[in-house]
N, C-alpha and C positions, 0 to 999 in steps of 0.2 A: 943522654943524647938520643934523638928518636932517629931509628932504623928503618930504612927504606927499602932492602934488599927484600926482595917477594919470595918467598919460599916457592922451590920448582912445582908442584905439584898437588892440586887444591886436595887430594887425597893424605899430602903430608898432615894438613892439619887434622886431620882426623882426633890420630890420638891424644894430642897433647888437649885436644873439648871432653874426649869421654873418660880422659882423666881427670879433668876438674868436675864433670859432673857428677862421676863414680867418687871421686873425693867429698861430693856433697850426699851421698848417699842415695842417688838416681840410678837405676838399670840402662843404661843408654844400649841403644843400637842402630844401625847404619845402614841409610837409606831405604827406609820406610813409607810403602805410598809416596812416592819420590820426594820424601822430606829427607835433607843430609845425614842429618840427626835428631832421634826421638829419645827424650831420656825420661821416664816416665818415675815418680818415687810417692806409693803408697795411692790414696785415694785422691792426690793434688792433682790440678791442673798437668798436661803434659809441658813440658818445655821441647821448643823446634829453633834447632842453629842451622843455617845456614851456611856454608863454605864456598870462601870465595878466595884465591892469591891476593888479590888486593879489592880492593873497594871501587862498584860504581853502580849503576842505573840498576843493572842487568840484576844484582847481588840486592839492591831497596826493594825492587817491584817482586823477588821472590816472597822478601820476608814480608810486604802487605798483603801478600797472597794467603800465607801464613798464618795472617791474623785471624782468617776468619775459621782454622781448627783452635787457636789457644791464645790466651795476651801475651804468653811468656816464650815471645820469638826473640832470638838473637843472630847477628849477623856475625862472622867469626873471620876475620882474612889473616892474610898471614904475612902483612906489613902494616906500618902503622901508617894511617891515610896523613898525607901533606894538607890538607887543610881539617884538621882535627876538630878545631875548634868546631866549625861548620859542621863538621860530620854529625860531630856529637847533638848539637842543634836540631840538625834533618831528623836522628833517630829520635831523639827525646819530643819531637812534635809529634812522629809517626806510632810512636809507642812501640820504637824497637831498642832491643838490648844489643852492646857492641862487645865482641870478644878480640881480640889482639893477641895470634900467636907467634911467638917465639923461639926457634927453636924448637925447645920438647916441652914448653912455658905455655900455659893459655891465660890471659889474664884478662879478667871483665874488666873491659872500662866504663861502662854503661848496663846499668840492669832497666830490663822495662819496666815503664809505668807510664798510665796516664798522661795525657799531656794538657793542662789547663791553662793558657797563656795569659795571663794577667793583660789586657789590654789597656793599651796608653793613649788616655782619656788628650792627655797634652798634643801630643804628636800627631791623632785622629782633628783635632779643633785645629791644628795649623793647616793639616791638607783640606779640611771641606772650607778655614775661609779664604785658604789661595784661591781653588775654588770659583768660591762663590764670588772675588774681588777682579780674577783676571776677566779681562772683556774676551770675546771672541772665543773662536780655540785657535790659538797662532801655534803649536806647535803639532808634531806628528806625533803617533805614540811609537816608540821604540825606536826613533830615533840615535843617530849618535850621542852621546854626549859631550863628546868633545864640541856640538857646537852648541854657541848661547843658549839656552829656552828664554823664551818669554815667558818672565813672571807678570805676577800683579807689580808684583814693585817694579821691573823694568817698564814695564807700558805709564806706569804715572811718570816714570824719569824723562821718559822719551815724549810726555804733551810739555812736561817742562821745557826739555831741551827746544821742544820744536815751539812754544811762546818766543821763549830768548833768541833763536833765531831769525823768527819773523818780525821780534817786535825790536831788537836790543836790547840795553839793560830792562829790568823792570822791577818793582816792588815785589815782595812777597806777598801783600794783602790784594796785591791785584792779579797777581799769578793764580792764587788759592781761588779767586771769584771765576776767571778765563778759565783753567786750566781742569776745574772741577777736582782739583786736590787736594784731601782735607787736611792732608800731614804731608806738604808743601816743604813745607820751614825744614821737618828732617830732612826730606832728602837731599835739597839744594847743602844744609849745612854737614851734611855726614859725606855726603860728595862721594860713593861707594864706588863709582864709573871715573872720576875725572872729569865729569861735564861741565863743573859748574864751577863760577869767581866770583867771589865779593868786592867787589869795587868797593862798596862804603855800606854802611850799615845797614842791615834789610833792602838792599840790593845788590843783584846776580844779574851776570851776564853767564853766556856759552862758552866752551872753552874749544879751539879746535879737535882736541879729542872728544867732545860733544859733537861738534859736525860731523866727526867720521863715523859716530857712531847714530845718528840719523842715518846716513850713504845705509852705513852696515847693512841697517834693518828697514833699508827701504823708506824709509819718510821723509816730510817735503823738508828741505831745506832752501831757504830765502836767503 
């Protein structure tokens, strides 16, 4: 079970880093050119930890500071951070190494390296053709998200909804010709909002929660 209690005194963690790095066979010493810890072993790179009680801003921005004496920076606190997973993420993009002490325990959870993030060729082609598909820019940026965004897909639901409103029932091959939507048929049939009813076969009507959802977003309703 992971431990939350912060050790009193970012000095407690001292010892229990320059035991693991005298354990790797480093000269460590303490606060050097205001680095926490410098452990130096043979003609390698130095390695520079950082000491923090717990983990935040203040404890990332020293060790990118860091980087630019040696790559073999680590951040060291002395509880294990509540969102770990994340942490581990942040360090391993920034090319920091994460130490976790315990006690009189120092244990690496993270050694640095490089960070190369394979980027996703998938997830990249869904945001440029939202994109390139939604009309206008109907939303803010940073907004809440508790409220709706307009998508591409809600702005094609909403000229549907607002045909069916204005016109009554109507075909799907005349919807797609009026409504300039080229994949019509899915969305009235996959019905993702509640707007839409099939009366009879390749015809849709509106459904009151289609009217309110016109009202919502401000369009004409007939």
């Amino acid at each position: 079970m992971l431990r939350y209690e912060a050790m009193s005194l970012e000095s407690d963690l001292y010892a229990p880093v320059k035991a693991l790095l005298e354990g790797q066979g480093y000269v460590v010493k303490g606060e050097v050119r205001g680095c926490d810890v410098v452990a130096v072993r043979g003609a390698e790179p130095p390695v520079i930890v950082e000491l923090k009680r717990v983990f935040g801003l203040g404890l990332v921005l020293q060790g990118v500071d860091r980087l630019a004496l040696t790559d073999l920076v680590y951040l060291a606190v002395g509880q294990w951070p509540k969102q770990i997973k994340n942490v581990r993420r942040l360090c391993r993009r920034l090319g920091l190494g994460l130490i976790v002490v315990s006690g009189e325990k120092a244990d690496v959870v993270l050694d640095p390296v490089p960070y190369m993030p394979r980027k996703n060729k998938r997830k990249a082609g869904r945001m440029l053709g939202e994109h390139a598909r939604r009309v206008g820019d109907p939303n803010v940026g940073g907004q809440a998200m508790r409220a709706p965004l307009m998508t591409a897909y809600r702005q094609q639901a909403l000229r549907c909804a607002e045909l069916l409103a204005a016109n009554g029932p109507m075909k799907l091959a005349t919807m797609r010709s009026m409504a300039d939507v080229p994949n019509v048929a899915s969305i009235l049939q996959s019905d993702i909002y509640g707007w839409f009813e099939r009366i009879e076969r390749g015809v849709y009507t509106i459904t009151p929660k289609g009217r309110q959802g016109l009202q919502q977003f401000d369009r004409q309703v007939s």
